[in-house]
N, C-alpha and C positions, 0 to 999 in steps of 0.2 A: 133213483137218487140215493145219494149214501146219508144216512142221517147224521153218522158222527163226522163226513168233512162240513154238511152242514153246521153241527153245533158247534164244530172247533172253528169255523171261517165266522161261525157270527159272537163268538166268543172274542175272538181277537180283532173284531172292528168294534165290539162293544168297549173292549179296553183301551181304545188308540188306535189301535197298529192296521195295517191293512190286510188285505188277501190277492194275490195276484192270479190271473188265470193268464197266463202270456203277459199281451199287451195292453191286457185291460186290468185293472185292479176297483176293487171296491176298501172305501174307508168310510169311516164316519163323514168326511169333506162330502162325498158323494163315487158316483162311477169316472174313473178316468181310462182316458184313451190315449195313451202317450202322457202328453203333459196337458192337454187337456181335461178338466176335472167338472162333470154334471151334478151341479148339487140334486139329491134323490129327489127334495122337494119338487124339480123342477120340471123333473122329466115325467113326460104323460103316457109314454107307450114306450116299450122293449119291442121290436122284432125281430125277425130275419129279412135283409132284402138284397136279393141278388149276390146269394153267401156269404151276408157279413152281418156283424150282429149290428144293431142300430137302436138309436135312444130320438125317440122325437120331442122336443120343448117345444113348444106351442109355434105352430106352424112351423117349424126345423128340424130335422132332419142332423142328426149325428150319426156318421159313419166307422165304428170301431177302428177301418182298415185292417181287419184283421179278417180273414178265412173264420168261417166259422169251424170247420175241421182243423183248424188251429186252437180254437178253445179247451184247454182243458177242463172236463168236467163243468160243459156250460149250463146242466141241466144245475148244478149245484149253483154257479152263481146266480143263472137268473130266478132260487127258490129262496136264496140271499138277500135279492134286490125288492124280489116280493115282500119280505119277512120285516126288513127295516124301512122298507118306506109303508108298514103296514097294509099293505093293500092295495095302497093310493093309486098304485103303477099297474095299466092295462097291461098285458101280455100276452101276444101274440107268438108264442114258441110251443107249437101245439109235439108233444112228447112222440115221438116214434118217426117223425118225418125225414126224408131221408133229406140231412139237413149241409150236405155237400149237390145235391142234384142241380146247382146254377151256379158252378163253380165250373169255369174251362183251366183246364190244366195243359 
């Protein structure tokens, strides 16, 4: 991870603004996925399922629709979604795994 897009992505949701990875963005509201937006409070688990990044809220299942080979720097966002919802958020994005391998192209 890079620590300065970290401090700079958690610097600019701290002030307002958001930070966008594609199609997903993080703001103070919470994680949005299009125009859908996961208050952070809400969400109990980050993972990967069947190449796409995914937020579960108690018993549900949110699907980014994004590739995760599409995420820009998703190690940053998901050490962002860690960092402001304090800890709260299980994660399951174990570092090095080869995170396109259930991806058909």
């Amino acid at each position: 991870m890079n620590p300065r897009l970290i401090q700079s992505g958690r610097q600019r949701v701290e002030a307002g603004g958001s930070v966008a990875f594609n199609r997903i963005s993080l703001s103070r509201e919470g994680l949005a996925f299009g125009k859908k937006t996961i208050r952070l409070t809400d969400i109990e688990k980050i993972t990967i399922q069947n190449g796409q990044f995914s937020a579960k809220v108690t018993d549900k299942w949110f699907k980014s629709g994004q590739p995760v080979s599409r995420i820009p720097n998703l190690y940053v966002l998901t050490e962002l979604v860690a960092q402001l919802s304090a800890g709260s958020i299980e994660m399951d994005v174990p570092m090095g795994m080869n995170l396109a391998s259930r991806l058909c192209l």
